[in-house]
Every structure is written in C-alpha cells, then in structure tokens.
N, C-alpha and C positions, 0 to 999 in steps of 0.2 A: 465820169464813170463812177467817181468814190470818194467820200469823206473819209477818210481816217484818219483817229488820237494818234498821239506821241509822246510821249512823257520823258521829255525833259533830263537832264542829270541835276539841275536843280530841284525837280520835284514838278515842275511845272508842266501842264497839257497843252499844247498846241496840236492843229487841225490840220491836214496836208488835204488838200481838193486836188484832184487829178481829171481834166475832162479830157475828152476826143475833142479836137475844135474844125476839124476840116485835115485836108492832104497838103505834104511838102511838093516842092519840085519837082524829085525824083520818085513819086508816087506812094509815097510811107507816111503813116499817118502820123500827123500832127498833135500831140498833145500839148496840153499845156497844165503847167502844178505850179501852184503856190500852196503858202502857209500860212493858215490865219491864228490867230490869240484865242478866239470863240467861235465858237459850234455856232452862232449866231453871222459872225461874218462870213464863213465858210460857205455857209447856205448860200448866203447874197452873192460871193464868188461865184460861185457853182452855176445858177440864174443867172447872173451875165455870163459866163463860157458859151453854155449852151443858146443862150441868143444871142452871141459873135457867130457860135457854128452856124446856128440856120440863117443867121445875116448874110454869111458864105455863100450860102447853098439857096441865095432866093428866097428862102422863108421870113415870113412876119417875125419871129421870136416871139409870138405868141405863149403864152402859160396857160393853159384852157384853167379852168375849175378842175375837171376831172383830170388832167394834171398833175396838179399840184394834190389833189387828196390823195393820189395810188402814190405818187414818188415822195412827198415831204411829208404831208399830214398822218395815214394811215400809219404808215411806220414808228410815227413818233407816240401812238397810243398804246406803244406794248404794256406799261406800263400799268394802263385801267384794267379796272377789275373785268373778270369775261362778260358779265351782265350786260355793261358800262357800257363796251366795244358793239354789243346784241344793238345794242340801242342806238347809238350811232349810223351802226352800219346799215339797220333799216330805214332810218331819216335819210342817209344819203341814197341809199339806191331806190326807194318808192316814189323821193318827190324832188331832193337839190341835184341827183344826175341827172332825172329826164327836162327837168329846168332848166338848169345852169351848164350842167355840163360843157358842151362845148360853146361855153363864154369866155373868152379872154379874165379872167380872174381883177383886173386891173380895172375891167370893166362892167365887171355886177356894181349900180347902184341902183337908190331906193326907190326906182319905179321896174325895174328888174324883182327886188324882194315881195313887193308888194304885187306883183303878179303872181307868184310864188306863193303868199299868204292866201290868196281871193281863191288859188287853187284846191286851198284846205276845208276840211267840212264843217271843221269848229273850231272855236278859241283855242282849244285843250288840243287841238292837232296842231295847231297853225304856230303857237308858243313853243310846242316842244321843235319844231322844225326851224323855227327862226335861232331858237337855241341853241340849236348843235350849227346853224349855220355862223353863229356868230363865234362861235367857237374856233370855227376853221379859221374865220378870216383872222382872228384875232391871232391866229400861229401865221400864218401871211404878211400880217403888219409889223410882225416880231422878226420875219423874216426879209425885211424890207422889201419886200415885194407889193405892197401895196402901202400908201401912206397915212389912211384911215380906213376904220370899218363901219359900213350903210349899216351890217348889221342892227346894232346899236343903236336907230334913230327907231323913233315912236311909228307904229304902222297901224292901218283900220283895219282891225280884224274882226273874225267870219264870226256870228251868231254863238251862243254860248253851247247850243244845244238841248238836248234832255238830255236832266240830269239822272246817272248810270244807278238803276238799284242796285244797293249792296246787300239785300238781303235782308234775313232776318238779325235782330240785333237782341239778343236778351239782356232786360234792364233790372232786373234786381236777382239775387242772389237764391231768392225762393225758388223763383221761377226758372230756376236751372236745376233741381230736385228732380223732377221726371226725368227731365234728360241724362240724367248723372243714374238713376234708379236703373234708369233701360240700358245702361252702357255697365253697369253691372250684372245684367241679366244676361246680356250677351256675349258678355264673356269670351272677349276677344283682349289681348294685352296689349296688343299694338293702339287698339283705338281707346283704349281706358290711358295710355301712356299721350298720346296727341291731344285729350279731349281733356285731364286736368290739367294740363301745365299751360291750355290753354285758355280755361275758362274760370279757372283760380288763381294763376299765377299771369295772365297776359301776355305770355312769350310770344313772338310773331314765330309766322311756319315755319320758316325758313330757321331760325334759331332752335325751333324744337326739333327738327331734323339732325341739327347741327350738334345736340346736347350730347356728353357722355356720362355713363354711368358714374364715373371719377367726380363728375363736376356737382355729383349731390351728395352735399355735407348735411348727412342726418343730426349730427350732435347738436351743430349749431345752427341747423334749421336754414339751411340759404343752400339755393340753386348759382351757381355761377355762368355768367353768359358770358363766351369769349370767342363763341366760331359759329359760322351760318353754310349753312349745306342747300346752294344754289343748283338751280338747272342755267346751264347754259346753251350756246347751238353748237353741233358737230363743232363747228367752224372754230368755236374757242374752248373745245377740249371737251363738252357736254359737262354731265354733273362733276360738281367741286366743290371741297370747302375754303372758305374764304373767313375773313376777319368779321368784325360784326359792322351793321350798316352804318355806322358814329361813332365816334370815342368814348361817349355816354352811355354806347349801347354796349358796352363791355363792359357790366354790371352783376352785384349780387342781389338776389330777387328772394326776401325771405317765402319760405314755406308756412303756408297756413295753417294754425292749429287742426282744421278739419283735414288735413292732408297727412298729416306727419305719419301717421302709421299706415298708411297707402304707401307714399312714399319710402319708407322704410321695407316695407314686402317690393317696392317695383326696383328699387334701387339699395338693396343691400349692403352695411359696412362690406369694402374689399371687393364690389364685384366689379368690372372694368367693361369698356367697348361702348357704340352706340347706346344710349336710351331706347331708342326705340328702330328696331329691327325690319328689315324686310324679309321677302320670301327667302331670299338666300342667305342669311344670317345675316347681311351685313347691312352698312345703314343705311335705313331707306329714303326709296325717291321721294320726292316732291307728288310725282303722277300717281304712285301706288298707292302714298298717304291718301290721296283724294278716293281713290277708286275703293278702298278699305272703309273712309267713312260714309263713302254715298251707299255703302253697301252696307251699312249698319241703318242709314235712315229707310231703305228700303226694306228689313229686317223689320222695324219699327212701324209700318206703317202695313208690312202684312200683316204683325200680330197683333192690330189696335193699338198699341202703342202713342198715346197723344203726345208730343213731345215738339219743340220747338228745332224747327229746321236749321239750326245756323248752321256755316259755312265754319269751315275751318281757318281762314281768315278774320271772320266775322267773331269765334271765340276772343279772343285780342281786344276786339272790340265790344263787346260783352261784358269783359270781365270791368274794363274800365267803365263803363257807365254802371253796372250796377259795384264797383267798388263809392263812387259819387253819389249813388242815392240811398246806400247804410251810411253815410256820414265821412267816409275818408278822405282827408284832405289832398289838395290837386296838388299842392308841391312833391308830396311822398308817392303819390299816384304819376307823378311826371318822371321820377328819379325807377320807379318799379317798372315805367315800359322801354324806360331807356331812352326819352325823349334830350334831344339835343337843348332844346329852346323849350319852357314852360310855354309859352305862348301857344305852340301846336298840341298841347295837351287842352287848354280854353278853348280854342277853335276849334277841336273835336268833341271834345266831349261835357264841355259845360252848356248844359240846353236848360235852363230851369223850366220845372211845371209850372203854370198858374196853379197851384198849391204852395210850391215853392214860392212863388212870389207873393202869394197870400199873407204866408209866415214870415215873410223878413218886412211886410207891409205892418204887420201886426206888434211886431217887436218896435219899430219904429214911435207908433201913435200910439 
C-alpha cells in the first residue's frame, strides 16, 4: 500500500513498506510490514509482496511496463524540471505505452526495442525514444526488478531524414543594420528589448524572457544570466521560471559598446521587474514574444522594408556566426553563449569559407 521514512533517534532513515497481501481466516485482511535500510530495498520488498498477493489470488505476478512507470517511475521524476517531465511523458505515451505497455517489464528485450525503433520515422525520433526508454529501465534495474537493461545495447536505426530548416541565419554584423534600422522605426520596446540581447548579445529565448531589469549593470557593462522563463503543459503547471539550462549558462555576458546607451534608456540605474514586458505588465510568454515579432516582420514587409527574416531563436544564432566572422575568438564566444563543452560551440558554429581557407592556405606557403 506504502513506502514510508522514519528517522531514527540516532539520526538514521529507515523505510517501513506496508502491502495488502491477501485475507486471514477470519476474513480480515492480511497485511504484511517490514523495514528496509534504503528506499532501494523497500522497492524490491514492495515487488515481491505484491507478487505473493496475486500468487494468492491466481495471478502471474506480472509488472507490465505501464506498471511500473504510473506506480515507481513517474513519481520518482518530481524532481526534473517541468519541460524534462513534457518530454518524457510524450515518449511514453505516443510510442513505449502503445508498445510495450502491457509487456511484463522483465520481459522487453532487444528484438522487443528494436521493433519499437523500426516503428520511428527517424534517427532523431527513434534516439530520443530509446533514450527515455532506457532511462526507465535503468530505475528498474536499480530497482532490482530487472537484472540488465536491452536498452543500452547498439540497435539499426530508421533513415536520418531531411534535415529541419532553421531558417534564416545572419552572418556578419553589417547585415543586421536594416534589421536593427527597421526595429527602430517601429518603435515597439518589447521587440527592440527581444531583438538586441538577442542578436548582440546571444541570449537564447528562453533566458531573454527570463532577464530582469536588476540583472543589467550599466556601470560595468555586463548582463547577468541566472533564470530562464519556460512554457510548460497544463499538466506541469504551464509557464515558469526555472534555473538556467547548464551551470555555464549562469553567466555574465558583457554589453557591447554599440549597446551601452540603448541599454542604459531600456534598463535604467534603479528600475526593477521583467526586461521585457507583456500585454499585462508582466513578464512575457514565450507565444506572445513570437506573435509580437512576427508582427514586426509583417510590418516590415508591408512598408518595403528589405530586411532579413530571422527567427527569434535564430538571433542566438546569428549573433554567434557573425561574432566568428569580425574576428572573435571561439573560446570567449563559448563562455558568452554559455556553452557547457567548447566542442558544441565548433560544431555549431565553426564553418570556414573557401576565403577562409584561402587565407590560412596563404599564411602557411
């Protein structure tokens, strides 16, 4: 029926498991309690009570899949972030319940996954799905409930796909002038506050939602990133702010000299609250930010306006390719976007031109 701590007068936690196991004699039911040392053996206690009860009662003692994720797994995710949970919960109920579901858990192996995989439409579906499956099992095998995870072994997976445009990407620094000229013209504060901190400074969305007025130190020129302003679903409370996506990404991000006296009128010594605002004063959605600047490209695009379409995600990525191609080094470029591992700053954004390669061919002979 129930795990529950205890603590000790030594100081110490031990774990009381109470199940229902079947009826006495005299028709009163049957429980049965012990005490485990870990929340780890307790579990395992628990799994055998409840397969004595249905051994009682004629049942297999079966643990389906679906199972084990509603009674042990799910609950043990309070902890991840709501996004984390979004994700999750879509893997399991789009593709490993109508698969696995009612499978003995004991008995998903690797031509079970692999059925599972061939059901995906791409590599990029079929990884994220083996991923969170292996995840589960690997709290299973923790749980002594299974003695390895198939998860874990090598699988043939589905065609890579096409790969997803991301849109327009601007690559130097010039060629963000109209776009910055028209976003002056228009004269909207909310989209002049989304469109420099993201196409000068690199912030991802979510961080520039997340920004407060507090966190921009004019004197000494540095933005500070310490909180990210997420959409979640109903299910895990909807919008929230949360911590930033790395330890790296809790970061100060100098202001550019071409911003200081921007920055200075948008964020004033002393004023406090969101950066940037929704309709209702307060700090804005994720969905409104977009609907605000699709509604500036369309502004742009009635009044002749030539200007490069990028995405509000795509700023981020903008600002870092054309910080790369004025001269700024990838280390300082890796510490500004907040990157964890320099490596995924290379992989992104190092693409040399044949110009580029021309000139370091030239320097050589």
């Amino acid at each position: 029926m129930s795990i529950t701590s205890r603590t000790l007068k030594d100081g110490s936690t031990v774990y009381v498991v109470q199940e229902y196991v079947g009826f006495k004699l005299d028709g009163t039911r049957d429980r049965e309690k012990i005490t485990c040392r870990s929340l780890k053996e307790a579990k395992v206690e628990q799994a055998r009570m409840i397969a004595m009860r249905d051994a009682r009662r004629n049942r297999s003692g079966r643990c389906t899949f679906s199972q084990y994720v509603d009674r042990w797994y799910w609950p043990s995710t309070s902890a991840l972030a709501p996004t984390s949970r979004d994700t999750y919960r879509r893997e399991i109920e789009k593709r490993l319940l109508p698969a696995l579901g009612e499978t003995d858990i004991r008995d998903i192996d690797r031509l079970a996954i692999q059925r599972v995989v061939d059901g995906c439409a791409t590599e990029a579906v079929a990884k994220k799905c083996v991923g969170v499956l292996k995840t589960i099992l690997n709290e299973a095998k923790g749980d002594g409930i299974i003695q390895s995870n198939p998860a874990q072994a090598r699988y043939k997976m589905p065609p890579k796909g096409r790969k997803r445009d991301n849109g327009v990407v601007v690559t130097t620094f010039a060629g963000m002038r109209p776009l910055i000229a028209a976003i002056d013209d228009y004269g909207d504060d909310c989209v002049e506050r989304i469109a420099m901190t993201g196409l000068h400074m690199g912030l991802r969305p979510e961080e520039r939602y997340g920004l407060d007025c507090e966190d921009v130190d004019n004197r000494r020129r540095t933005v500070s990133v310490r909180q990210a302003y997420v959409t979640a679903s109903p299910l895990e409370g909807g919008r929230q702010l949360k911590s930033t996506k790395t330890e790296l990404s809790t970061r100060q991000v100098p202001i550019p000299p071409t911003m200081v006296e921007r920055m200075a009128r948008l964020a004033p010594e002393g004023s406090t609250g969101p950066f940037v605002l929704g309709a209702d004063g307060g700090r804005i959605s994720p969905s409104t930010a977009n609907k605000r600047w699709n509604r500036f490209l369309r502004w742009c695009s009635d009044n002749g306006r030539v200007v490069p379409h990028v995405t509000i995600e795509n700023m981020r990525h903008s600002f870092a390719t054309s910080f790369l191609h004025a001269g700024g080094n990838i280390e300082d470029l890796s510490r500004i976007l907040g990157h964890s591992d320099i490596n995924t700053t290379y992989k992104r954004y190092v693409r040399p031109s044949v110009d580029d390669l021309r000139r370091g061919m030239d320097m050589i002979f």
